[in-house]
N, C-alpha and C positions, 0 to 999 in steps of 0.2 A: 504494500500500500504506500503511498507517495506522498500521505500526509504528514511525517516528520516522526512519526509515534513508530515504534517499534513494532514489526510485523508479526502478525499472532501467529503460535506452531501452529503448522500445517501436515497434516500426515497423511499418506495416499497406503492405501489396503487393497486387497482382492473385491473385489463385490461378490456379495452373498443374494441368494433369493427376493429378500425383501429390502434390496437397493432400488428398485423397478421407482417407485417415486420422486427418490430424491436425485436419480437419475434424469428422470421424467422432466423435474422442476430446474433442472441446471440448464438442459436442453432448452428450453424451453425461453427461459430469462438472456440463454447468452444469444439467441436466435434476435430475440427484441431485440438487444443492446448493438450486437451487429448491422444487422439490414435494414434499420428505421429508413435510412432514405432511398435505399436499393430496390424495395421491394413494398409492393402494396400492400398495407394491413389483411386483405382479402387472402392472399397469398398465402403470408403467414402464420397466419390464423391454419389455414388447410394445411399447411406444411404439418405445421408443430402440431394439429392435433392426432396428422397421422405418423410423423416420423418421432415426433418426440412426446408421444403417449404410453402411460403406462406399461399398455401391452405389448408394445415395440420392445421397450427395455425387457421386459417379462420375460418374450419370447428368445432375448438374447442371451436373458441368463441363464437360462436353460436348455440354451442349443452349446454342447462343451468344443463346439470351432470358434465361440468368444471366447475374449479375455477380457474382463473390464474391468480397470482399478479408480477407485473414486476417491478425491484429494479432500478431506476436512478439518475445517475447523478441530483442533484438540478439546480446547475448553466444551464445547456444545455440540461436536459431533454435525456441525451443518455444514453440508457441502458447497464446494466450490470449486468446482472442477472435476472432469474426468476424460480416460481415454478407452477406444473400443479399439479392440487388435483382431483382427478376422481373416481367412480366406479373401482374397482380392473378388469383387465385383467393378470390374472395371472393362467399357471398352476399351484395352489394348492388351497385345499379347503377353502372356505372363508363362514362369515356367511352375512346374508342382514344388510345391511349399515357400511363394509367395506369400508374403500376408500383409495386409492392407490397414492402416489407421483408418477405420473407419470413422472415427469421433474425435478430437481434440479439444476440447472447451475448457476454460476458465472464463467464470465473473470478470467482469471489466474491472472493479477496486484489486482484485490480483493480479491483475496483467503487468508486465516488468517486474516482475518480484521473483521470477526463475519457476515457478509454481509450472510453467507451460513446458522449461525443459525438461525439471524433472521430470514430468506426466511423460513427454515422449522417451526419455532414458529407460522409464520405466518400460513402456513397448518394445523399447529396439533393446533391452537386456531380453527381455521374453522374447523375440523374436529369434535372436540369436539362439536362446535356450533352446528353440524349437528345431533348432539349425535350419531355418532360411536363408537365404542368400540376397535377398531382395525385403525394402518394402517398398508401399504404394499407398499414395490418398490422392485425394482430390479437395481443391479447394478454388472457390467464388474467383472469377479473374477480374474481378473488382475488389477484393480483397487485398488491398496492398499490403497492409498490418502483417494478415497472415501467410501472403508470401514470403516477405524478409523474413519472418521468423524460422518458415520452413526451410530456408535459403540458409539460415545461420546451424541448421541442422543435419543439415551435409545432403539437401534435398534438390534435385533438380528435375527440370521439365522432362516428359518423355511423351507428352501425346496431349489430346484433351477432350471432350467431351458436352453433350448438351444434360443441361438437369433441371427436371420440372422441380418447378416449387408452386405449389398453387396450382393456379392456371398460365402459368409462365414458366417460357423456358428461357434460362440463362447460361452462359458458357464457364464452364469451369476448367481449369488445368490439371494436367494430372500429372504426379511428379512421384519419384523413384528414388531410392538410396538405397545402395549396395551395404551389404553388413559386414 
């Protein structure tokens, strides 16, 4: 946080069963705080109640091709941040044991505070563990923010792709890093 006060511990775990909420709710808030001028309330609205609703997270936690660790608050246990490590779904060619950030999110009062690497350290150590050789995301190509980021993380472009949100499709990048 960038307010001059000393940053509260932040601890990142495994997610359990009944993370599907506060998954739900991070999804959801960082979606707002990103795309306010990108993207029509209308949009968003449809997005986040199907990509980043309960069921979504639900079904992820109990499909074992995720991974999803969620970063919180120590003191109160409330989240702010998480990341989804998955099987690549992507148009481009990929080879077997690929695996994909599918999620990277942190609250905007966390962001600069390292909270973003760690969460992706924490994927590309599991990734490694799994022995992949590759990952893959995809991110907004109006998202500048979250390109440099990806760019500071040893990520670069390999192809790209269209993605509905809503009733709109936007063009997003798709970017790779060798392990």
């Amino acid at each position: 946080m960038s307010s001059g006060k000393a940053s509260p511990q932040i601890e990142i775990r495994r997610c359990a069963p009944g993370d599907a909420p506060a998954l739900a709710l991070v999804g959801q808030a960082t979606t707002l705080e990103t795309y306010p001028e990108l993207m029509p309330l209308a949009d968003m609205l449809a997005h986040t109640e199907h990509e980043h609703g309960r069921a979504r997270y639900a079904g992820w936690l109990a499909d074992p091709a995720y991974r999803i660790w969620i970063a919180e608050l120590a003191a109160t246990r409330s989240p702010v941040g998480y990341v989804v490590l998955c099987p690549p779904d992507l148009p481009v060619p990929t080879e077997p044991g690929d695996l994909e950030v599918k999620r990277i999110y942190v609250l905007a009062p966390y962001k600069g505070t390292g909270l973003g690497a760690r969460l992706m350290s924490t994927a590309l150590e599991a990734a490694r563990a799994a022995g992949a050789s590759r990952v893959w995301l995809g991110v907004n190509r109006d998202n500048r923010a979250a390109q440099a980021f990806y760019a500071r993380q040893g990520f670069t472009r390999a192809g790209e792709r269209k993605f509905r949100v809503g009733a709109s499709i936007y063009d997003d990048l798709v970017l790779a890093r060798p392990l």
